[in-house]
N, C-alpha and C positions, 0 to 999 in steps of 0.2 A: 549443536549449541543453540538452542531456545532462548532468545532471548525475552528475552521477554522483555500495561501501559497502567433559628427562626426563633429570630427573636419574639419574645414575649411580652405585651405591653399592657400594662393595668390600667386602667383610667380611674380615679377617685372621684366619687361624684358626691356630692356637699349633700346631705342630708338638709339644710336650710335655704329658704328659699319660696319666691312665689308658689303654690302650685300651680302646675304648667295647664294649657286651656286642652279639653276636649279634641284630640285627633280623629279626624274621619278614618273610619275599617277602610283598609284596602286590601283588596282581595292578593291572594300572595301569587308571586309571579311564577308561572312555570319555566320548568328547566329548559335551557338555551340545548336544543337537541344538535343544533350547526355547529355548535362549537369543535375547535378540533381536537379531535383526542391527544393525550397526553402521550409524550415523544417513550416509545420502547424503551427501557434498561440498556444501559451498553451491552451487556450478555445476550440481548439478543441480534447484538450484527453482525457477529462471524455467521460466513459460509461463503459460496462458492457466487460470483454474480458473472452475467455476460449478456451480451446484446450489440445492434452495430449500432453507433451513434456515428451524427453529422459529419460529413467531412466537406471543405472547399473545394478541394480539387483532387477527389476521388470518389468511386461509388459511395462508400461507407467507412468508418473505421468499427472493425469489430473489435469490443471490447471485452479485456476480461478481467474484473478485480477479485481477488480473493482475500476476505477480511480471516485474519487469523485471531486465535485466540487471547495469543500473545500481545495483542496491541499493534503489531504489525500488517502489512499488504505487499500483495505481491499483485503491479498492476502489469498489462499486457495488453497495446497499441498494436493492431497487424491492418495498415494501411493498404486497403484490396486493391488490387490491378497495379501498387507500385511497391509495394515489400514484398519479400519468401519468407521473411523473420518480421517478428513481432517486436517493439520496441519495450524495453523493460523499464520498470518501475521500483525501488524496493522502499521500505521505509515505515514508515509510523502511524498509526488511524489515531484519529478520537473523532470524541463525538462533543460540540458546541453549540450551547440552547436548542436541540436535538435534530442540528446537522451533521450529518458524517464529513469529517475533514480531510481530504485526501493530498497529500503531496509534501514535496519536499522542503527542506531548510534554503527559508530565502526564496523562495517561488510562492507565489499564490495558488494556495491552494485549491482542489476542486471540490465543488459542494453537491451533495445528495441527500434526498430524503426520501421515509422510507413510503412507500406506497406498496399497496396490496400485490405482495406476491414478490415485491422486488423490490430497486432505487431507484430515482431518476435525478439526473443530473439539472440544479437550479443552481440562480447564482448566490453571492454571498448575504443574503436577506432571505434566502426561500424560496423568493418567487419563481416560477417555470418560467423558461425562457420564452418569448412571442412567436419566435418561430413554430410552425407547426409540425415540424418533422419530431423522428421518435427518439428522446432524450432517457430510454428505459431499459435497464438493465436487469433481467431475468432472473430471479435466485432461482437454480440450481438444485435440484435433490440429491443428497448422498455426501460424499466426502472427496475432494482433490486426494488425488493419492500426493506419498511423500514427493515424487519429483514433479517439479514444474514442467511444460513445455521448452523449447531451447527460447533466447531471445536476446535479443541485444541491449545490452547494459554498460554503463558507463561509469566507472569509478575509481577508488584512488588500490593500488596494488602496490602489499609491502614485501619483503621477504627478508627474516632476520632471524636468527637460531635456528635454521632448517626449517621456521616456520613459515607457510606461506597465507596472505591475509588478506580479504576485496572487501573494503567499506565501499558501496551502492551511492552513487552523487544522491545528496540528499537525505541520506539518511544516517541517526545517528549513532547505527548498530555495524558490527563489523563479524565479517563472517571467514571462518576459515575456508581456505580453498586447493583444489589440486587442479593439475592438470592433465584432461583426457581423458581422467577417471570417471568410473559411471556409466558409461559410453559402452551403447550396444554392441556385441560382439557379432563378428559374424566370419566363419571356419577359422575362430583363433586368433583373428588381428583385429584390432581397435578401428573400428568407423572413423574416427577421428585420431591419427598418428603422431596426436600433439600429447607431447608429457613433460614431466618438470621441470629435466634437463634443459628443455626449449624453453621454455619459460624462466630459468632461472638464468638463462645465457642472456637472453633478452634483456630481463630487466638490469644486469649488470653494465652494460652497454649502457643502458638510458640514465643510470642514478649515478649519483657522486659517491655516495654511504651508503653501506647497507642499511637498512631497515627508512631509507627516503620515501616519499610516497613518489609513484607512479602512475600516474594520471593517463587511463586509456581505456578505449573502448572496445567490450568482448563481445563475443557469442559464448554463452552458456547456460546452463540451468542449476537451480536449486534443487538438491537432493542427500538422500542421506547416506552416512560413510561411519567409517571408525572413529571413535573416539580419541580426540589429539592426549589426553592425559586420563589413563585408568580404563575401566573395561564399558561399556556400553556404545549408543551411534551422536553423532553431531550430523548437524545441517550443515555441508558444505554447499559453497559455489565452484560448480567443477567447468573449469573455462578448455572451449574445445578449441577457441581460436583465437588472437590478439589483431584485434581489425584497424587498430591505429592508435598511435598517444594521441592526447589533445588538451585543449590550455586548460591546466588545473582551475585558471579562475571560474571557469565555465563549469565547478562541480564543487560548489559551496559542501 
């Protein structure tokens, strides 16, 4: 399921009137070569970006955004020497007097521009940040296949008509989802032993009503599945594991 993101002014000048005195020639000014060039088309910032950017109290965070076509991103936080899993991101780009805007509903979002070869991350005016460490994220040759990496994600989970549903904290797309499914096989049984049944025991437990939102944080990836209505694939979110509720305020 793809979701998918001068005036004119005449001046009349009076034909009457003193004539005006003798102007000195001036020689005509050459073109401002400093200038900076004019901001990319949105069509050209999908693709695949990554690089480690700063971190306080770790070596680095390696980063990895992927601008989709659709208007949406799929960002990816893997905090070195203190995660195994990468913290998720899902949600919506644009691009604003020709900064890329990244992040969620009710957070401030993160700013990047684009420089040769990649982005790098400035604040909300453009400017590069003072610090001298490397604020530059690598675009990537080729294409992200369909499934993401796994990663930890935080958002609201509904389940009503047999259907099950993860809206991404932050974002304003909602993605169908299974559980377990997707998940590499290995001599016939599931890596991950979690399926719907679990998932659907679980959230009955947690809600009052079906189809309540369920505010909790997973381990999963985006990847592609069957189609919930008619013949072709959807994007699902196939969640391998439910790693804790936590306070719905905290997932605007």
């Amino acid at each position: 399921m793809r979701k998918v993101l001068a005036p004119v002014v005449i001046a009349l000048l009076s034909a009457c009137g003193p004539t005006p005195a003798p102007q000195q020639e001036q020689d005509t000014p050459l073109p401002d070569t400093t200038a900076t060039p004019p901001a990319p088309p949105v069509t050209d910032w999908p693709g695949y970006y990554n690089g480690v950017l700063p971190c306080a109290d770790c070596p680095g965070i390696e980063t990895s955004l992927w601008l989709r076509s659709d208007s949406t991103y799929v960002l990816q936080r893997h905090y070195q020497e203190r995660d195994t899993i990468p913290w998720g991101y899902v949600g919506q780009w644009r691009v604003v007097n020709g900064l890329l805007w990244v992040g969620g509903v009710g957070d401030k979002p993160d700013f990047f521009r684009r420089v040769k070869d990649g982005l790098e991350e400035v604040d909300e005016m453009g400017r590069p940040f003072a610090s001298r460490a490397n604020f530059i994220l690598d675009r990537l040759a080729g294409e992200l296949q369909d499934d993401t990496p796994r990663m930890r994600l935080s958002g609201a989970y509904r389940y009503l008509a047999d259907a099950h549903s993860f809206r991404p904290c932050g974002s304003p797309f909602t993605w169908p989802c299974a559980a377990g499914l997707g998940v590499a096989e290995e001599e016939g049984k599931p890596e991950v032993p979690f399926t719907n049944a679990d998932l659907e025991k679980r959230y009955r437990k947690a809600v009052k009503n079906g189809g309540d939102p369920w505010t909790i944080e997973v381990i999963g990836h985006l990847g592609m599945g069957p189609a919930m209505e008619g013949e072709g694939m959807d994007e699902y979110l196939f969640i391998h594991q439910v790693l804790k509720p936590i306070d719905p305020g905290a997932c605007p």
